[in-house]
ZAFI-162441 format. One line per field, with one value per residue (C-alpha): x, y, z; residue number from 1; residue in three letters. Coordinates in nm, 4 decimals, always signed. Layout:
N
x = c(X|...)
y = c(Y|...)
z = c(Z|...)
i = c(NUM|...)
aa = c(ala|...)
REM end
This chain:
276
x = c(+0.0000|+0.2965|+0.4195|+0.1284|+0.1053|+0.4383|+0.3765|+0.0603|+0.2829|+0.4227|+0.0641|-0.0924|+0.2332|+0.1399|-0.2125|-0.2379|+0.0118|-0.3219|-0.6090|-0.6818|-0.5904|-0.9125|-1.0546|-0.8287|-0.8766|-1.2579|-1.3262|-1.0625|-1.2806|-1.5979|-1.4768|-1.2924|-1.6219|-1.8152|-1.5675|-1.5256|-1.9147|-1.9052|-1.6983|-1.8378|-2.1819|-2.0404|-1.9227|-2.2122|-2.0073|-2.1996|-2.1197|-2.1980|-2.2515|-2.5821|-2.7890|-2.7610|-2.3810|-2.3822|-2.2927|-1.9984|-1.8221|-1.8492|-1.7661|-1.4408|-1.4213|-1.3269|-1.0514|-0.9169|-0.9055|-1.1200|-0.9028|-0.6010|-0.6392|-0.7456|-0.3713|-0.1622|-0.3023|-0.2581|+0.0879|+0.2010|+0.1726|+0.3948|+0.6681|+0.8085|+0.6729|+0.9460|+0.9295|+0.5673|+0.6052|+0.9075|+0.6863|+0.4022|+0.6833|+0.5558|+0.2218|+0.3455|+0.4820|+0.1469|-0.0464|+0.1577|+0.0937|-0.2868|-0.3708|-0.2547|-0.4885|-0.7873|-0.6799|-0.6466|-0.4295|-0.1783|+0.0202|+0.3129|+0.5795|+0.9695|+1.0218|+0.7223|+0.8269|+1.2129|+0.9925|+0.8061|+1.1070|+1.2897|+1.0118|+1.0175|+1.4097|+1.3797|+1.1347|+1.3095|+1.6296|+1.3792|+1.2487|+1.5670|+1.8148|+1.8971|+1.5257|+1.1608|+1.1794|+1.4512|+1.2579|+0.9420|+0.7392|+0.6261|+0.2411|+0.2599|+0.4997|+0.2601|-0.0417|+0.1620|+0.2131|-0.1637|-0.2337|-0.0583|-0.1807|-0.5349|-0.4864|-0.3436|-0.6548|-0.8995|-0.6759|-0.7443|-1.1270|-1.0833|-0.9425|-1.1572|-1.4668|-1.4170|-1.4701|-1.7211|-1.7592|-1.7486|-1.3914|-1.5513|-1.8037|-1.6471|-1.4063|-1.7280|-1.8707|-1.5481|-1.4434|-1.8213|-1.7726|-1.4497|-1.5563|-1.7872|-1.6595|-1.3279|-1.5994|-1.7940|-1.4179|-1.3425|-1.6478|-1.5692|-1.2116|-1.1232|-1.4086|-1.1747|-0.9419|-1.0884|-0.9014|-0.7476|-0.7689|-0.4213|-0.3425|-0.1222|-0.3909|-0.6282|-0.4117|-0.2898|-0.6805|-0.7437|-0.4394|-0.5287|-0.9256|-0.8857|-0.5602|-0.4738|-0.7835|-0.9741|-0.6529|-0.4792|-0.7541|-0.9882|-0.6441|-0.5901|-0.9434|-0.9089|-0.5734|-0.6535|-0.9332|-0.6281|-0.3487|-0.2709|-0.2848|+0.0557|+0.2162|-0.0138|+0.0998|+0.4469|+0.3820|+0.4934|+0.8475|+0.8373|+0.5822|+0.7946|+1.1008|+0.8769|+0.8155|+1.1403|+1.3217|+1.0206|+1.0579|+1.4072|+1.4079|+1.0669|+1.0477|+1.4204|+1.3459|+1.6642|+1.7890|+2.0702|+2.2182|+1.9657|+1.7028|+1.8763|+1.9601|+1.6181|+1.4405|+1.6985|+1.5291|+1.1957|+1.2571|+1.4401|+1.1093|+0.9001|+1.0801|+1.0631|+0.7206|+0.6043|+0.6900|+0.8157)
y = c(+0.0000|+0.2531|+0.1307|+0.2595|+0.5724|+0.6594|+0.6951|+0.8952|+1.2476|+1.1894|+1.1946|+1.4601|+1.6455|+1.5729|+1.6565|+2.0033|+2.1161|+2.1320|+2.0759|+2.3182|+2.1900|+2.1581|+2.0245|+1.7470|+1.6483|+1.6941|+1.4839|+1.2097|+1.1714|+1.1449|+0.8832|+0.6775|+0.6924|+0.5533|+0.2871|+0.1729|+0.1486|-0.0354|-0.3165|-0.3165|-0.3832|-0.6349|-0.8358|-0.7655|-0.6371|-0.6245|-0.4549|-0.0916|+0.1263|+0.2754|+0.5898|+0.7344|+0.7278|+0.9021|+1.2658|+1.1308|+0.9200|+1.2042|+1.4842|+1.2617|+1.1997|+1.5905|+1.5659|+1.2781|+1.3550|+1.6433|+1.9069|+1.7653|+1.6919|+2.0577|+2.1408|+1.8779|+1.9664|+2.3029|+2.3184|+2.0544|+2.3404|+2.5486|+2.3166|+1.9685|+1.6555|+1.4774|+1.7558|+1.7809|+1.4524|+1.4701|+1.7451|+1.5147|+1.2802|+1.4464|+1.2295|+0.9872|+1.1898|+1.3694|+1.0751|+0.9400|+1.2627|+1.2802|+0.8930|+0.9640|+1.1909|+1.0024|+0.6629|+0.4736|+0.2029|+0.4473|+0.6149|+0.8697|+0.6572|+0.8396|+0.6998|+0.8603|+1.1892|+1.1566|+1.0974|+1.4405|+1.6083|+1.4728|+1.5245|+1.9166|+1.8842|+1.7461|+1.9952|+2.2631|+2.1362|+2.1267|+2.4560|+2.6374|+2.8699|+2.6460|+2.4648|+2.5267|+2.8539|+3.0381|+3.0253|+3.2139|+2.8488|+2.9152|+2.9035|+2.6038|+2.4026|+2.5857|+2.4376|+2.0736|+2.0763|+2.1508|+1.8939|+1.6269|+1.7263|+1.7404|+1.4298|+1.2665|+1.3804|+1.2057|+0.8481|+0.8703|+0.8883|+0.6290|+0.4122|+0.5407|+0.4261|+0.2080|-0.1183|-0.3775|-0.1937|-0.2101|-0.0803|-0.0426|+0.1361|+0.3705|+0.4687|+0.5130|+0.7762|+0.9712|+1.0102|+1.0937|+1.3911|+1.4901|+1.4906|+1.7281|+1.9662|+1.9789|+2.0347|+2.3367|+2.5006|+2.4636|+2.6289|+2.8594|+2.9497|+2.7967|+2.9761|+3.1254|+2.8498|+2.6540|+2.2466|+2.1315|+1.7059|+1.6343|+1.2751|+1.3086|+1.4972|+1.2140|+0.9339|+1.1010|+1.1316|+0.7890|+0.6224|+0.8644|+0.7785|+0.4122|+0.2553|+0.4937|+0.5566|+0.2020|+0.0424|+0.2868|+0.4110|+0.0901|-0.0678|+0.2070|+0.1966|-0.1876|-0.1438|+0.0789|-0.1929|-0.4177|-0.2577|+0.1119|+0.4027|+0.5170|+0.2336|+0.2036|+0.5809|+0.4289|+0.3781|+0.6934|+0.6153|+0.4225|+0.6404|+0.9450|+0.7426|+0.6304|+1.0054|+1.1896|+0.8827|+0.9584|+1.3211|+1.2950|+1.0889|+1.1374|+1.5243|+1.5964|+1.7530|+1.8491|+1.6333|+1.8266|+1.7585|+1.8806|+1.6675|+1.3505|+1.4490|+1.5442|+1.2068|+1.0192|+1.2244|+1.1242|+0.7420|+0.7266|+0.9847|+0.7297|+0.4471|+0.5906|+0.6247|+0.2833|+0.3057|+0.0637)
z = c(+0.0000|+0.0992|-0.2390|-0.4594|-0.2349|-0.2992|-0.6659|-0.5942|-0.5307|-0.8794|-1.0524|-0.8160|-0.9662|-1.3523|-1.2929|-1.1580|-1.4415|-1.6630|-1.3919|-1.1245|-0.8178|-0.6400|-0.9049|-1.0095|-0.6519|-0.6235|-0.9689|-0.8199|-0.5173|-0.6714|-0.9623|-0.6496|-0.4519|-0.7303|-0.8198|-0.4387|-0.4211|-0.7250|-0.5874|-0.2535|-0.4155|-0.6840|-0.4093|-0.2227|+0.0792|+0.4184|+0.7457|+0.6521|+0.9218|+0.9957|+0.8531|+1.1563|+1.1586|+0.8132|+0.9018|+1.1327|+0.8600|+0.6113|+0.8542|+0.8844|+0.5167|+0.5358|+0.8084|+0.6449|+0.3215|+0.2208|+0.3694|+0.3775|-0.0512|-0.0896|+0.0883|-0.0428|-0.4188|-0.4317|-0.2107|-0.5359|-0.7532|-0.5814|-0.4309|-0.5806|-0.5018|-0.3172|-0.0614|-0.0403|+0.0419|+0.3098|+0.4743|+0.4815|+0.6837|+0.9551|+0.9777|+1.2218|+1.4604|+1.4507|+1.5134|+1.7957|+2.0017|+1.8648|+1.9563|+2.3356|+2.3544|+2.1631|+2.2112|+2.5127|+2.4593|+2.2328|+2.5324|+2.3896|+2.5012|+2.5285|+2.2357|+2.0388|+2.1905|+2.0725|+1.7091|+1.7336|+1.7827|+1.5262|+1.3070|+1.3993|+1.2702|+0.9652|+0.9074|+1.0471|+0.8306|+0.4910|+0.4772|+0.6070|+0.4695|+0.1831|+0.1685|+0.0382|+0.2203|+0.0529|-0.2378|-0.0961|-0.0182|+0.3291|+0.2317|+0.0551|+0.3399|+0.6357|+0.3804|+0.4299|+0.7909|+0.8437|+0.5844|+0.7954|+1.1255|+1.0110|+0.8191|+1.1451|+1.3015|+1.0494|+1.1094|+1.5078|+1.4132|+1.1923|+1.4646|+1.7683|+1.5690|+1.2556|+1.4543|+1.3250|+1.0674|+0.6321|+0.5150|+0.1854|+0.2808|+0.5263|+0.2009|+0.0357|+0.2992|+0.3490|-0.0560|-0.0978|+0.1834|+0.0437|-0.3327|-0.2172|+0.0018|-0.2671|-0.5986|-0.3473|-0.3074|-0.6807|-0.7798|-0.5336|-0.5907|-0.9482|-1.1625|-1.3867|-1.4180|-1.6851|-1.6458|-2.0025|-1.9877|-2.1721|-2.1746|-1.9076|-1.6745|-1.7508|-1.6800|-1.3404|-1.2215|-1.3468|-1.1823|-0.8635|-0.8414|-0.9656|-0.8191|-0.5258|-0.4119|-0.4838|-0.2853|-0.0201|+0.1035|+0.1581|+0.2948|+0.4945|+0.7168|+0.7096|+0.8634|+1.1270|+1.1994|+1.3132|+1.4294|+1.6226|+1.4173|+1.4977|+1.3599|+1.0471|+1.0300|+0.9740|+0.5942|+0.5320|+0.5502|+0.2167|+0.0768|+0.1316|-0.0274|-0.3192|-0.3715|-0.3538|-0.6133|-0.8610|-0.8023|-0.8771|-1.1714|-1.3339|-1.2899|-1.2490|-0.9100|-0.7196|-0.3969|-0.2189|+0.1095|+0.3078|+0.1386|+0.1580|+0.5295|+0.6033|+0.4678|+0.6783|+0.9687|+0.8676|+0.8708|+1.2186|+1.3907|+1.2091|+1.3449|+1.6917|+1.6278|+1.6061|+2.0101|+2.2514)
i = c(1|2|3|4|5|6|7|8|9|10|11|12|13|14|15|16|17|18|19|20|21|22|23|24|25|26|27|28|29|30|31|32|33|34|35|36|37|38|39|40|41|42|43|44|45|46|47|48|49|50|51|52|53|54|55|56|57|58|59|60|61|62|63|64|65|66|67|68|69|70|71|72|73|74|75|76|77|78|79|80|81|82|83|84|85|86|87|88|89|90|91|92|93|94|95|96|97|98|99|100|101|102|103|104|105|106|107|108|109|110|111|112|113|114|115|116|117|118|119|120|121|122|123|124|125|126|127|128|129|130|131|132|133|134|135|136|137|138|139|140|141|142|143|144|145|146|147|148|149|150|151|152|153|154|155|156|157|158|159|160|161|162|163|164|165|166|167|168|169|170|171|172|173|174|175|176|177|178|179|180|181|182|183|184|185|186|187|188|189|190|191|192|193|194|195|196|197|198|199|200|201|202|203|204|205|206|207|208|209|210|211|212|213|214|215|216|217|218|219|220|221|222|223|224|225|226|227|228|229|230|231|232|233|234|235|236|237|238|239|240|241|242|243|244|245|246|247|248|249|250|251|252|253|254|255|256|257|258|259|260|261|262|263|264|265|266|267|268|269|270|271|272|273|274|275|276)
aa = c(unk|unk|unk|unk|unk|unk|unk|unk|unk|unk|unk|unk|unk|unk|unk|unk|unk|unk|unk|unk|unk|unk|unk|unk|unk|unk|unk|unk|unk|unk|unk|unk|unk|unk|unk|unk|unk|unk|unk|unk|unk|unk|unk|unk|unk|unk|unk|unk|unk|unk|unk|unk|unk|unk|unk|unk|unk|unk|unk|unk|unk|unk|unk|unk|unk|unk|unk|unk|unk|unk|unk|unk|unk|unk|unk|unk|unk|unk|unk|unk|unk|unk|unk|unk|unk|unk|unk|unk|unk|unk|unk|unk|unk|unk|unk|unk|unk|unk|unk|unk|unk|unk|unk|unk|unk|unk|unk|unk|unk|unk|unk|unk|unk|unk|unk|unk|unk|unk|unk|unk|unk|unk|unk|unk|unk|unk|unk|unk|unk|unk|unk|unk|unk|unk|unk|unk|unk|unk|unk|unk|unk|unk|unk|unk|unk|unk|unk|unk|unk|unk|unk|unk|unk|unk|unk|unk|unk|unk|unk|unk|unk|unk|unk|unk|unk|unk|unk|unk|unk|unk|unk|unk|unk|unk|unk|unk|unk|unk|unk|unk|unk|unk|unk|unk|unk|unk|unk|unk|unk|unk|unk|unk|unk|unk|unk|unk|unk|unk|unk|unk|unk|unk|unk|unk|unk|unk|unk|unk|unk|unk|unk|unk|unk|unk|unk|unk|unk|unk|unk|unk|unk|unk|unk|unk|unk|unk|unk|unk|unk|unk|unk|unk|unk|unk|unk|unk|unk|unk|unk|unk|unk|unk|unk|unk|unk|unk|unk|unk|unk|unk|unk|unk|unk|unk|unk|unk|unk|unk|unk|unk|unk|unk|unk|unk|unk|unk|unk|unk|unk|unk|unk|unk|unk|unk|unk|unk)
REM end
């Protein structure tokens, strides 16, 4: 799954070179929310949760991915992928301190506190005198951070109250709150940016709504089912490694010192982060 997520900075990259931001992520929700529902009723998947829990799983269809999409899109057309990516590194170490205070049996051991710091450093290394910053990004890298923390936010939910319950379906509800609250903002804010679908901005949203979203995101909620959210959190480290060697070679994005130094960061906070 960390795999196919990796990739998935790549083709937000391609996309929102000729689709508004907002809206390349909007349509991608809506066409992964159909195809999810699509399989779960081929297969004729049970264990939905009720009408009555409707409003909750979409409200955290928007923490999870709604808001966090609307972020991590338009930072992409401002800063390279592979660090989008490294500053979305930062996940874990937000979910270790947010599941000790939502989650019972998640404590914030020594060792997940060591993992927040060092996640503050490799940040703190990335967007320094010789990072994003010094070339004006400190919109789109504050937009990251939030992105993460918010996105953090949406897992612990997912956790605290997924139990018993459809993955499937739960993907359905939360890409079916996201699609929407991302197509209201692009109506809002990209009126006058009119999308051109070039091959390669059609086969980005199709690999993004299809394989991404179809795959990460059911295997995400079905892996929160099992195991604690920090660790599932840990993904990230392959994801983000995925992302900066496809930055590098696919879009000839630059990896200095400071990036290669930072991502080593990232993996040792996330490995502190997976706790005792």
């Amino acid at each position: 799954m960390s795999l196919t997520w990796g990739t998935s900075w790549l083709a937000i990259s391609v996309g929102v070179r000729d689709v508004p931001p907002l809206t390349l992520a909007g349509v991608r929700m809506v066409i992964g929310s159909a195809a999810i529902a699509s399989f779960a009723g081929a297969f004729r998947t049970r264990g939905g949760p009720p009408r009555a829990e409707f409003p909750r799983w979409l409200g955290i269809g928007l923490a999870n991915l709604g808001v966090p999409f609307a972020l991590i899109f338009w930072a992409e057309t401002r800063i390279p992928s592979g660090m989008t990516a490294m500053l979305f590194g930062t996940y874990p170490a937000f979910t270790a301190v947010l599941a000790h205070w939502m989650l019972p049996h998640e404590p914030l051991s020594a060792r997940r506190t060591a993992s927040v710091l060092l996640a503050g450093l490799a940040v703190v290394l990335l967007v320094g005198p010789v990072g994003a910053l010094h070339g004006g990004a400190f919109l789109p890298v504050l937009a990251v951070l939030a992105a993460s923390l918010v996105s953090a936010g949406g897992a612990v939910l997912v956790k605290r109250y997924a139990a018993g319950r459809s993955a499937m379906w739960l993907a359905v509800l939360q890409t079916a709150g996201a699609g929407a609250l991302l197509l209201l903002l692009a109506a809002l804010f990209e009126r006058s940016q009119a999308p051109r679908w070039t091959p390669p901005a059609i086969a980005a949203l199709l690999y993004l709504a299809l394989v991404v979203t179809l795959g990460c995101f059911v295997g995400g909620i079905w892996l929160l089912q099992r195991l604690p959210a920090t660790f599932v959190s840990m993904a990230v480290v392959v994801e983000t490694a995925v992302a900066v060697f496809l930055g590098a070679v696919a879009l000839h994005e630059p990896v200095g010192v400071n990036v290669l130094v930072g991502l080593g960061l990232v993996i040792v906070s996330v490995w502190l982060a997976k706790g005792e």
